[in-house]
C-alpha positions as CSV (number, residue, x, y, z in Angstrom):
1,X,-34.1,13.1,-4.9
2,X,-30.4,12.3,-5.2
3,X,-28.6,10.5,-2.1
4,X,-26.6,12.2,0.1
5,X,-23.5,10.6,1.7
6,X,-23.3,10.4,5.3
7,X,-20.4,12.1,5.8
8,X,-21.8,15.2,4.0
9,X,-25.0,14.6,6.6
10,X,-22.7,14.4,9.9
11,X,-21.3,17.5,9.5
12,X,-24.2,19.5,8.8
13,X,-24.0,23.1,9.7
14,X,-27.8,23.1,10.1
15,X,-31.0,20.9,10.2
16,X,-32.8,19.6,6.8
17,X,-36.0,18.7,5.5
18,X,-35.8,16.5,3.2
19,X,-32.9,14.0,2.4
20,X,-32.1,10.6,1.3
21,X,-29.8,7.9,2.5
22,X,-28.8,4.9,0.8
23,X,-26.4,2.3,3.2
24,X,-26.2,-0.5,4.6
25,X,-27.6,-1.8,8.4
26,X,-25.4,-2.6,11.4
27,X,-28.4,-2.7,13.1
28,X,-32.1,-2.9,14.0
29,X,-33.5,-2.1,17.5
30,X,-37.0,-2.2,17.6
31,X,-39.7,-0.9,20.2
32,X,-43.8,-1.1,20.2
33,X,-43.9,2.0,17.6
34,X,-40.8,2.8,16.1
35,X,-37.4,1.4,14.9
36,X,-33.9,2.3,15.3
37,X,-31.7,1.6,12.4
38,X,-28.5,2.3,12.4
39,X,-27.1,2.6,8.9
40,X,-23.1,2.6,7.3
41,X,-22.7,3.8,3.5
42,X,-19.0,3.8,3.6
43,X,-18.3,7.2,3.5
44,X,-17.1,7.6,6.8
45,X,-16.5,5.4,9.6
46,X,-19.4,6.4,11.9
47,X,-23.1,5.5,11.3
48,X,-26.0,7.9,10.9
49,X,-28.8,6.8,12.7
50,X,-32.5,6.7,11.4
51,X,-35.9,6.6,13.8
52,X,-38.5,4.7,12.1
53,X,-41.8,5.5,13.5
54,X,-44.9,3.5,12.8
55,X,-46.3,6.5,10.6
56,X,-43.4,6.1,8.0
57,X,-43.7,4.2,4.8
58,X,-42.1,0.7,4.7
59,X,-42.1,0.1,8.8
60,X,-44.7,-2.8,8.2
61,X,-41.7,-4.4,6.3
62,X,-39.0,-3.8,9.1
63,X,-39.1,-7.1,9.8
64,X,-37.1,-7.9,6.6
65,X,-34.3,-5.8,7.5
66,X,-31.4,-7.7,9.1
67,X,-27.9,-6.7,9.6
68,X,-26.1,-6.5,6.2
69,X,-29.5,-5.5,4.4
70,X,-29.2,-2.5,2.1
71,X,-31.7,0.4,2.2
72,X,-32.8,3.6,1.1
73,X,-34.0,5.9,3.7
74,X,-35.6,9.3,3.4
75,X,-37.0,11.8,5.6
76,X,-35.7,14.9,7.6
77,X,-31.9,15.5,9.3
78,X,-32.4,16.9,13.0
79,X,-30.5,17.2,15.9
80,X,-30.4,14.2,18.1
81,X,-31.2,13.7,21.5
82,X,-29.0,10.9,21.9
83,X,-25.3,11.0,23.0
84,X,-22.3,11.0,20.9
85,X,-24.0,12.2,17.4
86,X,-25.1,15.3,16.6
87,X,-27.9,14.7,13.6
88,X,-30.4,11.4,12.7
89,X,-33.0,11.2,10.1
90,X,-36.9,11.3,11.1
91,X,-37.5,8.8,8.3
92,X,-40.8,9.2,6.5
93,X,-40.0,5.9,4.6
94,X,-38.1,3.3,4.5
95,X,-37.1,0.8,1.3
96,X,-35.3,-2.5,1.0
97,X,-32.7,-2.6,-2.0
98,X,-31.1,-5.8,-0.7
99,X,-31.6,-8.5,1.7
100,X,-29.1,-10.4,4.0
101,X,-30.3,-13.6,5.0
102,X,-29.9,-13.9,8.9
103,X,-29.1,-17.1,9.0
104,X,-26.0,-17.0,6.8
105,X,-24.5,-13.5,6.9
106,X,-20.8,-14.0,8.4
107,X,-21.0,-10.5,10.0
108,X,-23.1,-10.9,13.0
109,X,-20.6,-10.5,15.8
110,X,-19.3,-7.3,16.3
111,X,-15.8,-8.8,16.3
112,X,-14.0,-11.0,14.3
113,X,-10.2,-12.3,14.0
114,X,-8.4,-10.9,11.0
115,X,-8.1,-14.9,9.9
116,X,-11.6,-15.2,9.6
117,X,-12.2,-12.6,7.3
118,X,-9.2,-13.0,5.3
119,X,-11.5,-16.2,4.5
120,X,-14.2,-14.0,3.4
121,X,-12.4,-10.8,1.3
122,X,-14.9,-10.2,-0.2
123,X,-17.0,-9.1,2.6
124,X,-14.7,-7.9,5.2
125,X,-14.9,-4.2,3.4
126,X,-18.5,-4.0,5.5
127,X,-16.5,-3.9,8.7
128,X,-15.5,-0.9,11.0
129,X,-11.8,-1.7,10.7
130,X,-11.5,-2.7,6.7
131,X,-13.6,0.0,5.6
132,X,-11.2,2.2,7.7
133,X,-8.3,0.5,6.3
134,X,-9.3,0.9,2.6
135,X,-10.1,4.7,3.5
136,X,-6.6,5.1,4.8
137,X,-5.2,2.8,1.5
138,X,-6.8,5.4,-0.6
139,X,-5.7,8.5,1.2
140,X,-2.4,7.2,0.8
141,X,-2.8,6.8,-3.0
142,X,-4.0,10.1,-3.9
143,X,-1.3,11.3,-1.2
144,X,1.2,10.2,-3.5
145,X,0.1,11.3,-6.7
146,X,-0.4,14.8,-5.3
147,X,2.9,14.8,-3.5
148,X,4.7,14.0,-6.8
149,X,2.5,16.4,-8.7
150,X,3.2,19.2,-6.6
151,X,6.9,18.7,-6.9
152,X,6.8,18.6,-11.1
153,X,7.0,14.9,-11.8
154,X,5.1,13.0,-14.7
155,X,2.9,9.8,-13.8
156,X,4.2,7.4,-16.1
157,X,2.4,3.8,-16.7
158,X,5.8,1.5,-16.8
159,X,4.4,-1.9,-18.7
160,X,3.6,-4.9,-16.6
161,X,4.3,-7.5,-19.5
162,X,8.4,-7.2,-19.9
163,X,11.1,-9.8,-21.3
164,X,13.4,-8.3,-19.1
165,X,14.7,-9.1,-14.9
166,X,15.2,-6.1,-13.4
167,X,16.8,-7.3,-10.3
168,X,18.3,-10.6,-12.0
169,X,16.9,-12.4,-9.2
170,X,14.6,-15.0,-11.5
171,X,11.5,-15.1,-9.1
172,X,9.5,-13.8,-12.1
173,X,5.8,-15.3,-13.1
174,X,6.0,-16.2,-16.9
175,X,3.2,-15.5,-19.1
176,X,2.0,-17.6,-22.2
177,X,-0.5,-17.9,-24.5
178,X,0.3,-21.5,-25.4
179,X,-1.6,-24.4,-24.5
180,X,-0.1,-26.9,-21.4
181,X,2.4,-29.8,-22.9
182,X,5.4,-29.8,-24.3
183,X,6.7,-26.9,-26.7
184,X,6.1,-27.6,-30.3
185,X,9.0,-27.3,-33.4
186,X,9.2,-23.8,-33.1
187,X,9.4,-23.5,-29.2
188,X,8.6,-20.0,-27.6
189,X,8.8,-18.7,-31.1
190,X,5.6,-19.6,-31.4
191,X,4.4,-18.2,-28.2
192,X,2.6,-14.6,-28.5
193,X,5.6,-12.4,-28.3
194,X,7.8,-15.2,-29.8
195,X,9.8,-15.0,-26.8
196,X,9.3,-15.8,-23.5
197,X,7.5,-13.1,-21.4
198,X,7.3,-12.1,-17.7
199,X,5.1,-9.9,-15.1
200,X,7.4,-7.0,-13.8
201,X,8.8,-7.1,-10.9
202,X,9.7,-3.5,-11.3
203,X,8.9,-0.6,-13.5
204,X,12.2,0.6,-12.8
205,X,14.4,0.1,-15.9
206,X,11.3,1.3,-18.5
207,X,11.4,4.6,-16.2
208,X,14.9,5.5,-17.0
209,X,14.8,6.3,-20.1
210,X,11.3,8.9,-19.3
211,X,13.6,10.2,-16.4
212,X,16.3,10.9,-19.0
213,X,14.1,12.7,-21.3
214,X,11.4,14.4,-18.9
215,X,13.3,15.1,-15.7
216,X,11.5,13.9,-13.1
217,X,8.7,10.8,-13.5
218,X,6.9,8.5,-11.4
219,X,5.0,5.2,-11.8
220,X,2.3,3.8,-9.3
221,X,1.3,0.3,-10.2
222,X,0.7,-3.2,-9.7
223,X,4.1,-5.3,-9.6
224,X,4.8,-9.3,-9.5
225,X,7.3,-12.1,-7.6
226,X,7.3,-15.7,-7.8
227,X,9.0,-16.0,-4.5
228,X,7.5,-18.9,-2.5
229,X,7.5,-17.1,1.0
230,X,4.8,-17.6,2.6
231,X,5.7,-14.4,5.5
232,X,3.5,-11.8,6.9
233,X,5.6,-9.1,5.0
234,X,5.4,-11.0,1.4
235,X,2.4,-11.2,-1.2
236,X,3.0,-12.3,-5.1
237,X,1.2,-9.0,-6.0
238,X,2.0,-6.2,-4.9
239,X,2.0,-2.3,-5.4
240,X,5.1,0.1,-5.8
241,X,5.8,3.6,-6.0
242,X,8.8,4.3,-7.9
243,X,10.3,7.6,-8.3
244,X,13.2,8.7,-11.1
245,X,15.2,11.8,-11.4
246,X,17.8,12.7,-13.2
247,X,20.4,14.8,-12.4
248,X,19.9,13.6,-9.3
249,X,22.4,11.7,-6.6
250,X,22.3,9.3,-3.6
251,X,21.8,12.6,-1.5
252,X,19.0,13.8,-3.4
253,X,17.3,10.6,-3.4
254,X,17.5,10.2,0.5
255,X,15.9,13.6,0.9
256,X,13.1,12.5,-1.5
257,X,12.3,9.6,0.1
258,X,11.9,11.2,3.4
259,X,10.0,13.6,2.3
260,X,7.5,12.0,0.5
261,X,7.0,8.9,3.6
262,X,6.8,12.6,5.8
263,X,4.1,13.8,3.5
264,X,2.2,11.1,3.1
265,X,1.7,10.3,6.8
266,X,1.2,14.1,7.4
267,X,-1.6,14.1,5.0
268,X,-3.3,10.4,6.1
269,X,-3.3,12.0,9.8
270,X,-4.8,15.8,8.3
271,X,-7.6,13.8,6.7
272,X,-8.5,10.1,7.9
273,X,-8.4,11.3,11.8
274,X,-11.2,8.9,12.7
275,X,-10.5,6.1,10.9
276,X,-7.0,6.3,11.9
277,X,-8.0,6.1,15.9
278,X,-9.5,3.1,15.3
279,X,-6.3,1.8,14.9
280,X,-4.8,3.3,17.6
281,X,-7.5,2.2,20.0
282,X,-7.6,-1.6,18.6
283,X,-4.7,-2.2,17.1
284,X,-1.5,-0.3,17.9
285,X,-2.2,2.1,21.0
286,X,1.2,3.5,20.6
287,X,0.4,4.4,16.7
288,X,-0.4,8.0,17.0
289,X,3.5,8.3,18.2
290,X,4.8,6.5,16.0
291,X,3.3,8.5,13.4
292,X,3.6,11.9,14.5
293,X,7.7,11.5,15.3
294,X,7.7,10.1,11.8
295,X,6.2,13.3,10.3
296,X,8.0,15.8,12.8
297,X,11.2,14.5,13.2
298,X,14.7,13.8,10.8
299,X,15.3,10.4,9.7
300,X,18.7,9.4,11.0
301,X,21.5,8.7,8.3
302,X,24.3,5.9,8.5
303,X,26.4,3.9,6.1
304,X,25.8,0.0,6.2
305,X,28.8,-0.7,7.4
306,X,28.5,1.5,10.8
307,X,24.9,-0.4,10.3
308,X,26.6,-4.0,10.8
309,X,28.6,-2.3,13.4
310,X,25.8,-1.5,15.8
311,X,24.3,-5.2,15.2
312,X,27.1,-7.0,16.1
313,X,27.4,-4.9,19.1
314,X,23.7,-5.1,19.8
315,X,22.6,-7.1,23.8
316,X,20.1,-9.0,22.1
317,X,21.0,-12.2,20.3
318,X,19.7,-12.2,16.2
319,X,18.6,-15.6,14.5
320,X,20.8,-14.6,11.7
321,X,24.3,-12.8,12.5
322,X,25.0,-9.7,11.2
323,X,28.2,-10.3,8.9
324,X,29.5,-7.2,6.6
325,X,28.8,-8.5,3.3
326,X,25.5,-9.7,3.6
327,X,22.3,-8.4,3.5
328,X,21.0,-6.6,6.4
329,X,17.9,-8.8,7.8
330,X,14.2,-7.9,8.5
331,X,15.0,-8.4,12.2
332,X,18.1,-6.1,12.0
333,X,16.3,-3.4,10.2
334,X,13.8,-3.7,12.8
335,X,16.3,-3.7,15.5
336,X,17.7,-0.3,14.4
337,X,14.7,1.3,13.8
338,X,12.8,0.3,17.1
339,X,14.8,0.0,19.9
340,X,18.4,1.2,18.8
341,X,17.6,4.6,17.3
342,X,13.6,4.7,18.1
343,X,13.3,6.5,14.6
344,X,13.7,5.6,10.7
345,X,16.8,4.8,9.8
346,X,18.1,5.5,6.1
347,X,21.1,2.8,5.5
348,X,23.4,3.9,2.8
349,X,26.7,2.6,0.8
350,X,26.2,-1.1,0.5
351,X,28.5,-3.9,-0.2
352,X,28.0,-3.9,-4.4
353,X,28.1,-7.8,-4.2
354,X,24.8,-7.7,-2.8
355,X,23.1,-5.6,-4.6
356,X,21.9,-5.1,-8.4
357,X,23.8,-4.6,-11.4
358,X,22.4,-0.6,-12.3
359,X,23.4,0.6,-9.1
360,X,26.1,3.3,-9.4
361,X,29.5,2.2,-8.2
362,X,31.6,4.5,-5.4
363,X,35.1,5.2,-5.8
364,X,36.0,2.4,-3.3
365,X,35.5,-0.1,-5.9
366,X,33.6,-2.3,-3.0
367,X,30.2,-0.7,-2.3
368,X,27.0,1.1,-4.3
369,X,25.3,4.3,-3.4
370,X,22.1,2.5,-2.6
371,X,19.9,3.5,0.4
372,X,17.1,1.2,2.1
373,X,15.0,3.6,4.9
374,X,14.0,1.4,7.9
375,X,10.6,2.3,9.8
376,X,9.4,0.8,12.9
377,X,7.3,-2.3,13.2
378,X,7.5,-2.9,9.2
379,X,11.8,-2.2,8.4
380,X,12.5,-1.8,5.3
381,X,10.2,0.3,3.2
382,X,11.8,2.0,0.7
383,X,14.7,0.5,-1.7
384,X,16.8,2.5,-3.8
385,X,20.4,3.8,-5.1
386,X,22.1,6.5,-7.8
387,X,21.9,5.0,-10.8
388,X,25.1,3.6,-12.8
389,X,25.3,5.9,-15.4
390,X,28.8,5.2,-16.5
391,X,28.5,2.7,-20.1
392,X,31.8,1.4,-19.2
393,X,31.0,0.3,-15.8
394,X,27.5,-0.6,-16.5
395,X,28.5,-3.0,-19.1
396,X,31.2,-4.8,-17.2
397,X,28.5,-5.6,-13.5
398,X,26.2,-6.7,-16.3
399,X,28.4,-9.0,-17.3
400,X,30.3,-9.6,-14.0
401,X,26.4,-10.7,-13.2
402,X,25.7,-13.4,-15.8
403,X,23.4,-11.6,-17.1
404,X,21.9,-11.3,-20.9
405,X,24.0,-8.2,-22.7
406,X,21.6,-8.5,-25.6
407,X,19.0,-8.7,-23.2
408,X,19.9,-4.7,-22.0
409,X,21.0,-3.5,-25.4
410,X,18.4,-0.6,-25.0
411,X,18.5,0.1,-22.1
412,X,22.2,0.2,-22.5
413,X,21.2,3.2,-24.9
414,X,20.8,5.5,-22.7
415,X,24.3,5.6,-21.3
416,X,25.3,5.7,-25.1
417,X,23.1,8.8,-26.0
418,X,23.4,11.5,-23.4
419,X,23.9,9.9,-20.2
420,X,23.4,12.1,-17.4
421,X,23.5,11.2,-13.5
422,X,20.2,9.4,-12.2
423,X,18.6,8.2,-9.4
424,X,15.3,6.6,-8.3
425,X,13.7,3.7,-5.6
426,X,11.2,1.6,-5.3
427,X,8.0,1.8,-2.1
428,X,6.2,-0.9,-1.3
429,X,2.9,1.0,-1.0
430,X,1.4,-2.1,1.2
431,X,4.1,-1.8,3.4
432,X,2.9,2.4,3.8
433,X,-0.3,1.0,4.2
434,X,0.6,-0.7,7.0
435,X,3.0,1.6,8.4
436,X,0.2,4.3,8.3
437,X,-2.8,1.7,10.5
438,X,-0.1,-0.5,12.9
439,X,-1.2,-3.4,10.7
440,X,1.0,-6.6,11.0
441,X,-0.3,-9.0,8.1
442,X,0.6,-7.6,4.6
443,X,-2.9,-9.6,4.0
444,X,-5.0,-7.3,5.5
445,X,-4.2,-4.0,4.0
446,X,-4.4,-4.8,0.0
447,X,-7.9,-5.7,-1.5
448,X,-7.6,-9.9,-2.3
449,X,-4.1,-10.8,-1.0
450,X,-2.4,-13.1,-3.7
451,X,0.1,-15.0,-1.6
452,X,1.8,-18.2,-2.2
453,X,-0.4,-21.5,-2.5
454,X,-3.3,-19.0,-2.2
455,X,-5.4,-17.9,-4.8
456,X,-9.1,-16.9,-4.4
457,X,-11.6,-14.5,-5.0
């Protein structure tokens, strides 16, 4: 007989006769002649719950299933007497796949602090709330592949190995295949790629060129900083969504962004209803606002410098001032998006001195048409700008920069061989993640945080 998921089983149009379960136990109530056993496969967020009666096979060995055992349960689906669920199984047997010792399973209480189980990632999937937050995570995933498919882009898997700093910032993890000690004769020429080598920090600049030849792309994937922050918003390994287009302008990419943060909350709240009210019943009670004004209402638009405007002029005192020139802080964007305008905010037109070297100049000849959209609770979510498509002015901020010319000579290509107006930006798909549950840790929406100092599992 092949399992059925619970899921499938609790919304049954009508009863069953035969079918199996295979899950794991919350729990075991036991009176004279039968058992309750409530039972969690991961499907959903709710339990099915099996009656054990002292005819079915296995009840002599009940008293080897703890909380945290697995089993496999067969028997019939009917309609239950009790309250709050509408089927259980009348199991005809009952089989132990896998034991938890009592004694030393960590899940025993009902509740436990999000520190504690950050201590034990590798089990903290068997709760109510983590298995709700890694349904939501992959909601959101497929979300965003089926948004961009829908709209004609092309899934492109941008390298993770590169020789190149997008953002020029340095905070890049090198990778070697030498041995520890000093460098030999030949130095990094002897390394693997005889040169050194780096984990992305962006897919960005190996998408370019696809968005120059196939219109519209996309990459999803695992990206990489060596920044030693140790903040709730900050882990060394993280995921991004990144987006190019050409023929496309600072406008266009605005109106992307929106739509696609729209979209994706739309469809978490369509289909992840239940595990999504756990959140808003334990962790953010005002969530289900929050998320429905993001879906239903227009993102506000203003330039940076109206931006630094409304900070200086804000009755709350900042720990860092808000100067024009600088960059906008995580408790500005917060400020703007929570209690000045209630909404997401997209910031546009920045001060070029602060920002990276592709970004497309404006005719001021002091800001970049780059756009960062600030949510609620999280701030800035999505980063991005109109690409400099101009050779001429590309080559001079690279330079202007410090950076490597030699370094960019392809990419420098593609502003020498049809150049066309681009743009594109970057999502931190944790920071979705916990834009979409009220989450506060970046920890505790991605599988086995990697954060500075920290390295386990």
């Amino acid at each position: 007989m092949k399992r059925t998921k619970i899921a499938m089983l609790l919304s049954a149009s009508a009863p069953m006769e035969q079918v199996l379960v295979k899950g794991w136990v919350r729990t075991r109530r036991d009176a004279k002649d039968f058992s309750f056993l409530e039972i969690n496969d991961g499907s959903c967020l709710a339990n099915i719950q099996a009656v054990v009666e002292a005819s079915a096979k296995g009840f002599d060995r009940l008293g080897d299933i703890g909380t945290g055992a697995s089993v496999a349960v067969t028997g019939a689906l009917v309609a239950s007497p009790g309250k709050g669920q509408a089927w259980e199984i009348k199991a005809s047997g009952v089989e132990l796949l896998g034991a938890a010792d009592q004694e030393t399973f960590p899940l025993q209480k009902k509740r436990h602090s999000d520190e504690f189980l950050r201590s034990i990632a590798h089990l903290r999937p068997r709760t109510n709330k983590y298995s709700a937050m890694f349904r939501i995570r992959a909601q959101l995933a497929q979300a965003i592949h089926r948004f961009f498919q829908e709209r004609g882009f092309f899934c492109i898997h941008a390298p993770i190995l590169t020789a190149s700093d997008c953002e020029g910032a340095g905070e890049m993890f090198r990778v070697t295949a030498l041995s520890p000690g000093p460098l030999g004769p030949e130095g990094m020429k002897a390394d693997f790629f005889g040169k050194e080598a780096f984990l992305t920090v962006s897919g960005q600049l190996s998408l370019e060129p696809f968005a120059l030849a196939l219109g519209d792309v996309y990459s999803f994937g695992p990206t990489f900083r060596a920044e030693p922050s140790d903040t709730a918003r900050h882990t060394a390994e993280f995921w991004m969504v990144e987006p190019e287009s050409a023929f496309a302008d600072l406008a266009d990419n605005m109106d992307l962004a929106e739509d696609l943060l729209k979209y994706c909350i739309q469809d978490v709240m369509d289909h992840r209803p239940d595990d999504l009210e756990l959140f808003a019943k334990w962790v953010d009670t005002s969530l289900m606002t929050t998320l429905s004004k993001l879906a239903s209402e227009p993102f506000l638009r203003i330039p940076y410098g109206e931006a630094v405007e409304i900070l200086r002029r804000a009755p709350k005192t900042f720990e860092y001032e808000a100067v024009f020139g600088k960059d906008i802080q995580t408790e500005h964007e917060r400020y703007l998006a929570e209690e000045h305008f209630k909404k997401p905010v997209i910031v546009y037109d920045y001060p070029k001195n602060i920002k990276a070297f592709y970004m497309r100049q404006n005719d001021d000849g002091l800001t970049v048409a780059a756009m960062d959209v600030l949510v609620p609770r999280i701030g800035e979510i999505v980063g991005g700008s109109a690409r400099e498509e101009r050779l001429d002015r590309l080559e001079a901020r690279v330079t202007e920069m410090g950076l490597n010319m030699e370094c960019y000579q392809w990419y420098l290509d593609t502003r020498r061989f049809g150049t066309a107006p681009h743009a594109g930006f970057g999502m931190g798909f944790e920071r979705l993640v916990m834009l979409a549950t009220g989450a506060t840790n970046i920890r505790d929406v991605i599988a086995f945080p990697r954060t500075y100092k920290h390295l386990e599992f």
